[in-house]
N, C-alpha and C positions, 0 to 999 in steps of 0.2 A: 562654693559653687564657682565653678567657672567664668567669666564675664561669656558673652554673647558672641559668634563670631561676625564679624564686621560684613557685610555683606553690600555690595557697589549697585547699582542698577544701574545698568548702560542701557541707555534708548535714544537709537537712530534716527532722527528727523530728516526729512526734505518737505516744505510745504502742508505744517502737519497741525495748521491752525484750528484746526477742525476735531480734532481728536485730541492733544497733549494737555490742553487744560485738563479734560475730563477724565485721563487718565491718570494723569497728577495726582488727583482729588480721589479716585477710587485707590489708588497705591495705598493714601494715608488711611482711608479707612481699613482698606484688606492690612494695615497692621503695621506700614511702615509709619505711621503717622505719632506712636506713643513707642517705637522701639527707637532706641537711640542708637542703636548699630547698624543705622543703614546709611548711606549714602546715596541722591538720584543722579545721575548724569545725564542731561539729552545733549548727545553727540550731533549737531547740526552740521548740516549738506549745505552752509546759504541758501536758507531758504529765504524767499520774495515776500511772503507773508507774515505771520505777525506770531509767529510758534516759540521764536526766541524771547521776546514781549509777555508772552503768555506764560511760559515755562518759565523765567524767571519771578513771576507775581505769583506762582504757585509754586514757589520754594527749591528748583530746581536749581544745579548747580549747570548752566551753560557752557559745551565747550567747543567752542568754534573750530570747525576743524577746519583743517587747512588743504582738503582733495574732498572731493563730491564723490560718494559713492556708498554704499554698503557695508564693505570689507574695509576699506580705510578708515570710515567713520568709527565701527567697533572697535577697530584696533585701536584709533584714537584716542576711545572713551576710556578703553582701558587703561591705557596708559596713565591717564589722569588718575585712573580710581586708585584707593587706596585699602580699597578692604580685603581681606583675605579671600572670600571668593565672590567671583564676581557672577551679573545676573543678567543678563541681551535679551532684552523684549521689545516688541515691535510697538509703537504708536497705538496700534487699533485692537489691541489685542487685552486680554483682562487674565490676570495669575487666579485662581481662588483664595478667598478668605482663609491668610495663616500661612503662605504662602512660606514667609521665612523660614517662620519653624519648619514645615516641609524640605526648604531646601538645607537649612541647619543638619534636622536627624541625618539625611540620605549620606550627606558630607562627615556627620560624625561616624555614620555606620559603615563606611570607607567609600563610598562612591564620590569618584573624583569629579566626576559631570553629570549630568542628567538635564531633562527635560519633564515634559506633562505632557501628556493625553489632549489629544484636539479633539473644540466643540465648538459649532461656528454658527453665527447668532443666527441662522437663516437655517426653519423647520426643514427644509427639502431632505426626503428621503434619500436621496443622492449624496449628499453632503456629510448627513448624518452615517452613510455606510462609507462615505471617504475616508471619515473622523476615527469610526471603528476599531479600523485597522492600527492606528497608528498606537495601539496597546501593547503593539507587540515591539521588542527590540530588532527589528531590520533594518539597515542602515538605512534601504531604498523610502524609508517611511517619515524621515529624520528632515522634517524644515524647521525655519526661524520662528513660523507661528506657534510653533508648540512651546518656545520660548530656549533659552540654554544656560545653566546655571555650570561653572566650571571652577575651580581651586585655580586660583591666579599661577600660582605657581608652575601647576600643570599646562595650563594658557599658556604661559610663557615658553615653558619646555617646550611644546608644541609647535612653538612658530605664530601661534596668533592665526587670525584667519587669512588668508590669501589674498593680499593686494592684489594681483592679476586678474583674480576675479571678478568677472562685469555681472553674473547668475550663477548661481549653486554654489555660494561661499559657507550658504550655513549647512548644506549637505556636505559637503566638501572635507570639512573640518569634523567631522563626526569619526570617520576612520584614522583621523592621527590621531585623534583623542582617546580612542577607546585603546590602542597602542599601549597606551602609558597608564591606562587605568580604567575602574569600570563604572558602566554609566550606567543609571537608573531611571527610566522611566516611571514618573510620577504618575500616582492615580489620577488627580484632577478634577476635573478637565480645563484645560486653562482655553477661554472665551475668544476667539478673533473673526473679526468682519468680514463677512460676507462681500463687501462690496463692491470685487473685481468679478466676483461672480456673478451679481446684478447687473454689472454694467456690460459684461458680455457673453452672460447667458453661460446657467451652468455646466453645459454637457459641452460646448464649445472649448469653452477656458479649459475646463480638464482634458479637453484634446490637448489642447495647446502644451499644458504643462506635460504632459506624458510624451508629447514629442518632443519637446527642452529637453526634457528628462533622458530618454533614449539618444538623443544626437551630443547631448554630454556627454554618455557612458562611450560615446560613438568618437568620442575626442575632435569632434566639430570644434574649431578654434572659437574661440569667446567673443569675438568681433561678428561672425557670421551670429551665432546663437542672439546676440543681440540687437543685430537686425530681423531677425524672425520675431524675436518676442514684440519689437516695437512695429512689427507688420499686424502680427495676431492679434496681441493685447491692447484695448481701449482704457485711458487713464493711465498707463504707468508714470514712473516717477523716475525713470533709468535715462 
């Protein structure tokens, strides 16, 4: 039998005291915890708080990056990782139990990238018909929350994600990737927080995101988009 393949978990921190222990702790139980083919990476933005602290006493490997940002960070993480494909999940977000294997089989059955099905910890009907959608292979459906498991190698080929990018780095990257090979959306559901959408109101934020979304495609420079988002959105981390 083959050994296992090595598989990295890159997770982007900024001020993420609140979530990365507990995520830590659920990773090991959903399976990284007794497989020895995994590696964690929290790619850290300088965070002010205590996530670095915390993710290191929960067995992560720290990598201080050296530019604040999203796309920099990942790229960062990657860089460091060393497994054969690697795995970008967000702080507040949870993969299902078995996860690796999950992304294992997709990788051995040729799929160079993929993702999971979004399910988001907050009952609201709304939410849950947001989540729905995202079953289907459309690129327009393709965020970080649903997480992104990719063949480093292919990552590589690819360019990596787009330093340029201040929003829509993990949409972004979705269409070179599927260039070079094919992606499989996971059943899942893989789990993430609600809690941009408590803080400013669900029908609101999805305005918000649906106009991001539209004046992206609208090729609004990355500088304006991210005055908008920081006009709209309450809590961000950008």
């Amino acid at each position: 039998m083959l050994p296992a393949a090595l598989v990295s978990i890159v997770i982007p921190t900024y001020n993420e005291a609140g979530h990365i222990e507990a995520l830590l702790h659920y990773l090991r139980q959903a399976g990284a915890g007794t497989d020895t083919a995994v590696e964690i990476i929290v790619a850290d933005g300088h965070s002010t708080d205590a996530t670095v602290a915390l993710a290191r006493q929960a067995g992560a490997r720290v990598a201080a990056c050296p530019r604040k940002g999203r796309a920099p960070q990942l790229n960062y993480g990657a860089r460091q990782a060393t497994g054969h494909i690697l795995y970008f999940l967000h702080a507040d977000t949870r993969p299902p139990a078995g996860f690796l294997n999950d992304i294992r089989r997709a990788v051995a059955a040729g799929y160079g990238c993929g993702c999971y099905r979004l399910a988001f910890d907050e009952p609201h009907w709304f939410l849950r018909a947001n989540a729905w959608f995202t079953r289907f292979d459309v690129d327009t459906v393709r965020f970080g929350d649903q997480s992104l498991f990719v063949v480093k190698t292919v990552f590589e080929q690819a360019g990596g994600f787009r330093d340029d990018l201040l929003l829509l780095e993990d949409q972004e990257i979705i269409g070179r990737l599927k260039r070079l090979t094919r992606l499989r959306v996971l059943t899942g559901p893989i789990v993430t927080s609600a809690r941009k959408y408590r803080a400013n109101g669900i029908f609101r934020l999805q305005g918000a995101f649906t106009l991001l979304v539209l004046l992206y495609y609208l090729r609004v420079p990355q500088p304006t988009l991210l005055r908008i988002y920081r006009k709209l959105i309450q809590q961000d981390k950008l």
